[in-house]
N, CA, C and O atoms as a Tinker XYZ file with bonds, in Angstrom:
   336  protein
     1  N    114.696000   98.323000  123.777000    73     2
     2  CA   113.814000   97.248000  124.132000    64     1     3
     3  C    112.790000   97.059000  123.039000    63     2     4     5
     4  O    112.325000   97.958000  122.337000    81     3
     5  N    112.445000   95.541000  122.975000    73     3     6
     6  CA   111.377000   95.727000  121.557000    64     5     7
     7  C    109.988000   95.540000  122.687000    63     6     8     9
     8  O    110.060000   95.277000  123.888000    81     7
     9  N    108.514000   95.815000  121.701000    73     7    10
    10  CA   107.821000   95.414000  122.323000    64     9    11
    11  C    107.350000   93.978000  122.707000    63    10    12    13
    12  O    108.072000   92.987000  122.598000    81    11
    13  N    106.282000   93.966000  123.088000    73    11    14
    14  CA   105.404000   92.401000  122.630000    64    13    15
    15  C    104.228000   92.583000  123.101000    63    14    16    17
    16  O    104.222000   93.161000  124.188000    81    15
    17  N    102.850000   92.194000  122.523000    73    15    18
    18  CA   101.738000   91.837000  122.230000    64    17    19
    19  C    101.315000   90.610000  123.322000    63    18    20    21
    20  O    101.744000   89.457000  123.358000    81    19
    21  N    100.288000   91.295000  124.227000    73    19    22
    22  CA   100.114000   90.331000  125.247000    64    21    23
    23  C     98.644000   89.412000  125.162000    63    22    24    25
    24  O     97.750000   90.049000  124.606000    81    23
    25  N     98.354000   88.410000  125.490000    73    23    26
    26  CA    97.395000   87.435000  125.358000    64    25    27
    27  C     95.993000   87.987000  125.638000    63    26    28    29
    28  O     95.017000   87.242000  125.733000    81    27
    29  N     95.909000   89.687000  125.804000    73    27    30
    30  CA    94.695000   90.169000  125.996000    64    29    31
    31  C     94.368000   90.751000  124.324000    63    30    32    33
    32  O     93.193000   91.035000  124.093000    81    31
    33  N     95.521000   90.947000  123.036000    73    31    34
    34  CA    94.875000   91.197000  122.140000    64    33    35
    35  C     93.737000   90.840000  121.903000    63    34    36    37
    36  O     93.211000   89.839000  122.389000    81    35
    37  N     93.033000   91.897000  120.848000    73    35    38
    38  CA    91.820000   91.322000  120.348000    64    37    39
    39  C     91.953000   91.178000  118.754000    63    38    40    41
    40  O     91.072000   90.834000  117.967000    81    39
    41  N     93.018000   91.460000  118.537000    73    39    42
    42  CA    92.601000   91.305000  116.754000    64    41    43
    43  C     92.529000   92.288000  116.298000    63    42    44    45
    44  O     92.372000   92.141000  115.086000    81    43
    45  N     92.559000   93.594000  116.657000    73    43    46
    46  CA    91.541000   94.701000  116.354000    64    45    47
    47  C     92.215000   95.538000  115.296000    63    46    48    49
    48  O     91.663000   96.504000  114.770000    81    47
    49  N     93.584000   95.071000  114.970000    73    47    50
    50  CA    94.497000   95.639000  113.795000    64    49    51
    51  C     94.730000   97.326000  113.529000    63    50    52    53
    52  O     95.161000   98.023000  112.610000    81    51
    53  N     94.112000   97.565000  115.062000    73    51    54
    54  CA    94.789000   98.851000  114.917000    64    53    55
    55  C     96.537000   99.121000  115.156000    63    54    56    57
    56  O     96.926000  100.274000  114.968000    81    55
    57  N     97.008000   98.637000  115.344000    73    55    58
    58  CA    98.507000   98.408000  115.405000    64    57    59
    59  C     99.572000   98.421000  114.712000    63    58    60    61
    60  O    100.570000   99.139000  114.776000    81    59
    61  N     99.131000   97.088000  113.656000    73    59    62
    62  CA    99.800000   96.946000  112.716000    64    61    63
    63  C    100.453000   97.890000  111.647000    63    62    64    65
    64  O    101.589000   97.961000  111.177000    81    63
    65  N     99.051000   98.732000  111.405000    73    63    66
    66  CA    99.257000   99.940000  110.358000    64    65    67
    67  C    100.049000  101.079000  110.926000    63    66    68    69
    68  O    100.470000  101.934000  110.146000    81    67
    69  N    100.271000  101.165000  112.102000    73    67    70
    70  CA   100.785000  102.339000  112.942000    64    69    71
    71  C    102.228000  102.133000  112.982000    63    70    72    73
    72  O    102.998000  103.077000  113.165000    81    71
    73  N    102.696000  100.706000  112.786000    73    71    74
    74  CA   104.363000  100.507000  112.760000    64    73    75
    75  C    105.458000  100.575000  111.776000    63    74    76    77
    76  O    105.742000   99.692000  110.967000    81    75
    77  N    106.122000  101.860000  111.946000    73    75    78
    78  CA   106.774000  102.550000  110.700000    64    77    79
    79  C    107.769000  101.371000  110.402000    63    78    80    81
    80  O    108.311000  101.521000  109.307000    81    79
    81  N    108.244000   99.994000  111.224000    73    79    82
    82  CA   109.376000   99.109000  110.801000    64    81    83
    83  C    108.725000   97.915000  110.049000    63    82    84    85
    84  O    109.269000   96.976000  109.468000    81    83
    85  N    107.705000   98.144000  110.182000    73    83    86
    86  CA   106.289000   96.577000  109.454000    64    85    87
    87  C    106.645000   95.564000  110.720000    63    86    88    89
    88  O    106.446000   94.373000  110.481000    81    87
    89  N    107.078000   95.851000  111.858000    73    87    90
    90  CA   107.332000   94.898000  112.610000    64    89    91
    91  C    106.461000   94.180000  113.272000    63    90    92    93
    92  O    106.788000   93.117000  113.799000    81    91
    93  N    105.066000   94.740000  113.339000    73    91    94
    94  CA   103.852000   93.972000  114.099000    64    93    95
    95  C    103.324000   93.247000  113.031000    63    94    96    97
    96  O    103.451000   93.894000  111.991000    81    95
    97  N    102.712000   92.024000  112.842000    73    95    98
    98  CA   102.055000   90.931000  112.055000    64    97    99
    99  C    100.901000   90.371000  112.636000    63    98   100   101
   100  O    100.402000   90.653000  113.726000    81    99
   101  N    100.530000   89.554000  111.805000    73    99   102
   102  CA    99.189000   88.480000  112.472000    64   101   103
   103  C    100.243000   87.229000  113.060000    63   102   104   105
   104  O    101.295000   87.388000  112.441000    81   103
   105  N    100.346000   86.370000  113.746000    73   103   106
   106  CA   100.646000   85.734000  114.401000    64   105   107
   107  C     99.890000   84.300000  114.028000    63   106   108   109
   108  O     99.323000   84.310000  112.935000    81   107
   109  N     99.830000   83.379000  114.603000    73   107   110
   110  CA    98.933000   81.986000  114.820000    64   109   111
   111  C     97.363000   82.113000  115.702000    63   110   112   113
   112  O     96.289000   81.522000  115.595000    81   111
   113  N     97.855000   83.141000  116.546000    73   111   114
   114  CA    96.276000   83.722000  117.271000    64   113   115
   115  C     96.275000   84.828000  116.869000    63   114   116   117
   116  O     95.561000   85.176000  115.929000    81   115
   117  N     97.307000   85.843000  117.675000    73   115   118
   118  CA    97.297000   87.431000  117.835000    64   117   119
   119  C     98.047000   88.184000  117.018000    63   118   120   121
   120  O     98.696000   87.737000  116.072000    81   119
   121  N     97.983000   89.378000  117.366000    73   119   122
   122  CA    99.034000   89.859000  116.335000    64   121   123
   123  C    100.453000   90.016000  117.416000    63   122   124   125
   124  O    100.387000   90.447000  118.566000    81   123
   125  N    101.657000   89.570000  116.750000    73   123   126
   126  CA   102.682000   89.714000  117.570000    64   125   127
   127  C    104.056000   90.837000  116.865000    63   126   128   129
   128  O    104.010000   91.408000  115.775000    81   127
   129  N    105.003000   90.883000  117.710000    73   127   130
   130  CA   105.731000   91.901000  117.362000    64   129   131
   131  C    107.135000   91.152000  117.157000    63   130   132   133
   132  O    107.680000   90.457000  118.014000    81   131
   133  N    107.694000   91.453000  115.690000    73   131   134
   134  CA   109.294000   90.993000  115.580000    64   133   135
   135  C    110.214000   91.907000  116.299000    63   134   136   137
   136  O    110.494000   92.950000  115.708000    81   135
   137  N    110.846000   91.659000  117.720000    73   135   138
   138  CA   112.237000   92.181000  118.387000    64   137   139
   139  C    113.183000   92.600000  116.925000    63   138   140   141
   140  O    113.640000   93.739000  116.828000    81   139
   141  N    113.380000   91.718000  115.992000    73   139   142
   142  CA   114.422000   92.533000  115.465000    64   141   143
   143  C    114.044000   93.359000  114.554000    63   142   144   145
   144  O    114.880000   94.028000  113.947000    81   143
   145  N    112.554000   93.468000  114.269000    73   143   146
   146  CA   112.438000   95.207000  113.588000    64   145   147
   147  C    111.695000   96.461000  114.295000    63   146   148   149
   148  O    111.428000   97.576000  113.848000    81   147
   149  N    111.446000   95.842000  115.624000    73   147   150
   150  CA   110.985000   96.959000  116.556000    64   149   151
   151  C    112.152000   97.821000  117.287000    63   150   152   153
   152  O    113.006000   97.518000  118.120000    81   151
   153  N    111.901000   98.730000  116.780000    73   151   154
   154  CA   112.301000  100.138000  117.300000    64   153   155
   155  C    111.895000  100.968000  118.405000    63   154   156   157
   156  O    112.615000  101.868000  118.837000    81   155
   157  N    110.455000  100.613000  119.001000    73   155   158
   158  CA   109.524000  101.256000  119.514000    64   157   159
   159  C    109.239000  102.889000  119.183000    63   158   160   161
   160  O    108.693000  103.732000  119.895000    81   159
   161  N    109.876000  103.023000  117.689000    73   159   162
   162  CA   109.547000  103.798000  116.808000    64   161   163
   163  C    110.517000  105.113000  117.256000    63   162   164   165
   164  O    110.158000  106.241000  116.917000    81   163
   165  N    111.906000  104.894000  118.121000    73   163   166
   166  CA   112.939000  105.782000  118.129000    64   165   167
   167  C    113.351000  106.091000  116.373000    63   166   168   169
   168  O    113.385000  105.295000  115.434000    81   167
   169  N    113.498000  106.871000  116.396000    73   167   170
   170  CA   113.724000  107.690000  115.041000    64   169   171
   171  C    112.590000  107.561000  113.750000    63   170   172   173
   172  O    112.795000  107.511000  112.537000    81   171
   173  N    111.502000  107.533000  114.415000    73   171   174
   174  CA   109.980000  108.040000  113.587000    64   173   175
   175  C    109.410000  109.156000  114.799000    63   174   176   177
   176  O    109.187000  110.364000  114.719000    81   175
   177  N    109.295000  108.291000  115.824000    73   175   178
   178  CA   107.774000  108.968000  116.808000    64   177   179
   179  C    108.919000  109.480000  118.083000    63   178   180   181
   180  O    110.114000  109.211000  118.206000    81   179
   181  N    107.858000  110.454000  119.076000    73   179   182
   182  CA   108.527000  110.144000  120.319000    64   181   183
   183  C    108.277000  109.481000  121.260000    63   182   184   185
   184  O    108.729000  109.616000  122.397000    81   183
   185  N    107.369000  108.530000  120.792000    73   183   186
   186  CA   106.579000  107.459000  121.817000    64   185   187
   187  C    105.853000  106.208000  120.870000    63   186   188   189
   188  O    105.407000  106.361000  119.733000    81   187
   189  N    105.863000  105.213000  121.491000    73   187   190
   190  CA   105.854000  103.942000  120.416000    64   189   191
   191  C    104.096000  104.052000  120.016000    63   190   192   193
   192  O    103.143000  104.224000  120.776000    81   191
   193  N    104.125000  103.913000  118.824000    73   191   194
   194  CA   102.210000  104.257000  117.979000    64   193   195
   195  C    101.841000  103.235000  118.168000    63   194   196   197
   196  O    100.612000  103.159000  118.188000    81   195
   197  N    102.505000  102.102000  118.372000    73   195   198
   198  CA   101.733000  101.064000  118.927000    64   197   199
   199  C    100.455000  100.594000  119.957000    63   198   200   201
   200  O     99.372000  100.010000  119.908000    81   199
   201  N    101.341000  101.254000  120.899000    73   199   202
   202  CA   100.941000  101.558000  122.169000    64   201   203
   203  C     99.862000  102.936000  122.347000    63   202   204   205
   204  O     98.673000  102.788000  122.630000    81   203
   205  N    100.325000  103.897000  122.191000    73   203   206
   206  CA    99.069000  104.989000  121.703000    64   205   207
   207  C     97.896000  104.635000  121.350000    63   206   208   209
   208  O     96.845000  105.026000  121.858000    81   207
   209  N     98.055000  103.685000  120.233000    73   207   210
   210  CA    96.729000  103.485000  119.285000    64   209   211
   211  C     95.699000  102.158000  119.584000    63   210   212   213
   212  O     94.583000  101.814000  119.197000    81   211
   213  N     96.860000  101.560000  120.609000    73   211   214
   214  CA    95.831000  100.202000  121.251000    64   213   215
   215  C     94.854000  100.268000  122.257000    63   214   216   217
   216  O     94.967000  100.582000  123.442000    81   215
   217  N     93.760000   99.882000  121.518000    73   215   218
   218  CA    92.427000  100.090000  122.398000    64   217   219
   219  C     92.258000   99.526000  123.738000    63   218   220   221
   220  O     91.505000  100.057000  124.554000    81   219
   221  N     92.902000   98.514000  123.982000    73   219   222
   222  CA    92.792000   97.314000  125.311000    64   221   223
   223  C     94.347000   97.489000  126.001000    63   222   224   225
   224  O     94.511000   96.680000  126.914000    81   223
   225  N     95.608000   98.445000  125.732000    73   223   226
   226  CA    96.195000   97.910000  126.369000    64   225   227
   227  C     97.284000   97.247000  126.597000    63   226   228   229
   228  O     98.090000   97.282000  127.526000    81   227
   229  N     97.188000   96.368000  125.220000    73   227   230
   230  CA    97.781000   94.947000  125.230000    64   229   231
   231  C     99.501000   94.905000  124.887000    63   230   232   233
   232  O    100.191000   93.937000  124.567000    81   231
   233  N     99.877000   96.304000  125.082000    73   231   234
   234  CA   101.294000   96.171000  124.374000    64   233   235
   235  C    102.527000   96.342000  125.392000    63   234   236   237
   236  O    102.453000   97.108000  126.352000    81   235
   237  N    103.294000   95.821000  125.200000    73   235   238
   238  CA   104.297000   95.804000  126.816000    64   237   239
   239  C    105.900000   95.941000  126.050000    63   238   240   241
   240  O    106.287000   95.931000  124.882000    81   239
   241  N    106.690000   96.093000  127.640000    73   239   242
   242  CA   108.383000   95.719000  127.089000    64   241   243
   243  C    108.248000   94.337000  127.127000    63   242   244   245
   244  O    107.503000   93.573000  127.741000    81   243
   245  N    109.449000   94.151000  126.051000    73   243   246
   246  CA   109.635000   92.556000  126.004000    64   245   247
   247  C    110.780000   92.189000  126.970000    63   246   248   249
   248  O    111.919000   92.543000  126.669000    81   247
   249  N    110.572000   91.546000  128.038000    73   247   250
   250  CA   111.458000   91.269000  129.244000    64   249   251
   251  C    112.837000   91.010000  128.781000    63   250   252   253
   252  O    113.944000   91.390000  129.163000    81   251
   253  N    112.298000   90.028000  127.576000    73   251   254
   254  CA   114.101000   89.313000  126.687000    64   253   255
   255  C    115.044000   90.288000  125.747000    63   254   256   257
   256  O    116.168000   90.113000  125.276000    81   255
   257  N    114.161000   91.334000  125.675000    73   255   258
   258  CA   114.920000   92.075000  124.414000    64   257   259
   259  C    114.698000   93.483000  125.014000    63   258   260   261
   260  O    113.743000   94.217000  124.759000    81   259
   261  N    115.869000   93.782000  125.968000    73   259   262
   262  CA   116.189000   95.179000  126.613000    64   261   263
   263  C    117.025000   95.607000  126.053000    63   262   264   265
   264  O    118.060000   94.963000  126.222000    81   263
   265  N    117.169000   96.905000  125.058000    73   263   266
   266  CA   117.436000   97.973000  124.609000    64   265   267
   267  C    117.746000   99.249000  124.871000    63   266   268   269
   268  O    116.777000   99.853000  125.332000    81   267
   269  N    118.639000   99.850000  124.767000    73   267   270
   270  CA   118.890000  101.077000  125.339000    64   269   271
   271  C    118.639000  101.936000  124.288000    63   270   272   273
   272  O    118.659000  101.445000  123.159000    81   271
   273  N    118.365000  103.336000  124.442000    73   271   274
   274  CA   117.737000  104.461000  123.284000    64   273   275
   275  C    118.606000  104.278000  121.916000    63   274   276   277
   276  O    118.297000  104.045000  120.747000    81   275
   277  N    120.195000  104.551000  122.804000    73   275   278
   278  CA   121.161000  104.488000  121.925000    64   277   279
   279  C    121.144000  103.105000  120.878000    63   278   280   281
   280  O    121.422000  103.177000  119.681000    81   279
   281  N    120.865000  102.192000  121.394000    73   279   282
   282  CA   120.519000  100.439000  121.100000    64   281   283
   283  C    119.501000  100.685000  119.537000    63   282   284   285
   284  O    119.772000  100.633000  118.338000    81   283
   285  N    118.554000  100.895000  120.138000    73   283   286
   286  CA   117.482000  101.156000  119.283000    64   285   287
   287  C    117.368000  102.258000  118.443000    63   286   288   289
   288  O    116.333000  102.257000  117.776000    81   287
   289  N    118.373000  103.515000  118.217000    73   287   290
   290  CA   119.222000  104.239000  116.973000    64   289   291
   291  C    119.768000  103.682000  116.245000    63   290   292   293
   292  O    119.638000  103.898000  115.040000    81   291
   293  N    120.670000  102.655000  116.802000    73   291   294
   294  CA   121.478000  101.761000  115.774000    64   293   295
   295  C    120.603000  101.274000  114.966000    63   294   296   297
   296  O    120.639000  101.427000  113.745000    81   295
   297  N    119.414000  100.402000  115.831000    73   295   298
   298  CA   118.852000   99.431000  114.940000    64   297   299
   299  C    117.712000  100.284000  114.341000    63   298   300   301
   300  O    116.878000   99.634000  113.712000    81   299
   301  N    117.569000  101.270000  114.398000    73   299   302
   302  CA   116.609000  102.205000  113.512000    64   301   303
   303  C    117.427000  102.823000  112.131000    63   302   304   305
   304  O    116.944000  102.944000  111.005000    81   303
   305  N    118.646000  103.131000  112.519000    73   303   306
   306  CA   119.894000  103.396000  111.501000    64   305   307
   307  C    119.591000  102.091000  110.558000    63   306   308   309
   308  O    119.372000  102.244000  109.356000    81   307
   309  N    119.592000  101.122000  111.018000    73   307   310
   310  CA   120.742000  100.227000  109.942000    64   309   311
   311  C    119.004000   99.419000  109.297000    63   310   312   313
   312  O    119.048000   98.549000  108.427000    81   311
   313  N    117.882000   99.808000  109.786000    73   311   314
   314  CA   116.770000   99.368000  108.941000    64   313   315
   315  C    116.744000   99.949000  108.127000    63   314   316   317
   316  O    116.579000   99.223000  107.147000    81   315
   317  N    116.849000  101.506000  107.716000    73   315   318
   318  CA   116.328000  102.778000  106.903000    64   317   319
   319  C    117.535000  103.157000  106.399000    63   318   320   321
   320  O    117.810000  104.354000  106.316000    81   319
   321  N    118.337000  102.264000  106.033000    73   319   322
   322  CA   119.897000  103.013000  105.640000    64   321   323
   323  C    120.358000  103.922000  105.914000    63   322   324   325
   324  O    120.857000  104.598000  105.014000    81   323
   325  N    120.425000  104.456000  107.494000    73   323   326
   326  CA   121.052000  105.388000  107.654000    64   325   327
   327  C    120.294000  106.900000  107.594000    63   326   328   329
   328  O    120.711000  108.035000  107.824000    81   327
   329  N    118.945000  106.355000  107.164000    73   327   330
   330  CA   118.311000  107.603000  106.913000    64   329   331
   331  C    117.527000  108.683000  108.137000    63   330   332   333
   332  O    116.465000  108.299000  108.628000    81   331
   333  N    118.073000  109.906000  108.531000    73   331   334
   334  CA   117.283000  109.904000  109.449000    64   333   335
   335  C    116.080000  110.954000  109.362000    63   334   336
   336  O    115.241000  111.007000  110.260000    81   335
């Protein structure tokens, strides 16, 4: 599952720096999260740094982009060449 960045961000850019895929950005308001380079940090962390490090909260599953562990190995595989 990837994440997503909910309408309570504040900006506060603690996030961004915490995502080993560069998948969180600034957005048009908030900062939002790309589904196809979120990992929720399976094969870096054992729990997404996103979420850890957000002060308010604001980080959720993304309803549209459900992932299974195995799901999100692949796509952690094939970002990092294979590297684990």
């Amino acid at each position: 599952m990837a994440l997503f960045i909910t309408e309570e961000c504040i900006n506060c850019d603690v996030c961004e720096p915490q995502c080993p895929n560069t998948a969180i950005y600034m957005g048009a308001e908030i900062y939002e999260i790309n589904p196809d380079l979120c990992t929720e940090c399976v094969g870096h962390h054992d729990e997404p740094q996103c979420i850890v490090f957000c002060p308010v909260e604001c980080i959720e599953v993304h309803p549209d982009h459900q992932e299974s562990q195995e799901q999100l190995l692949v796509k952690y595989k094939r970002l990092t060449g294979g590297l684990s």
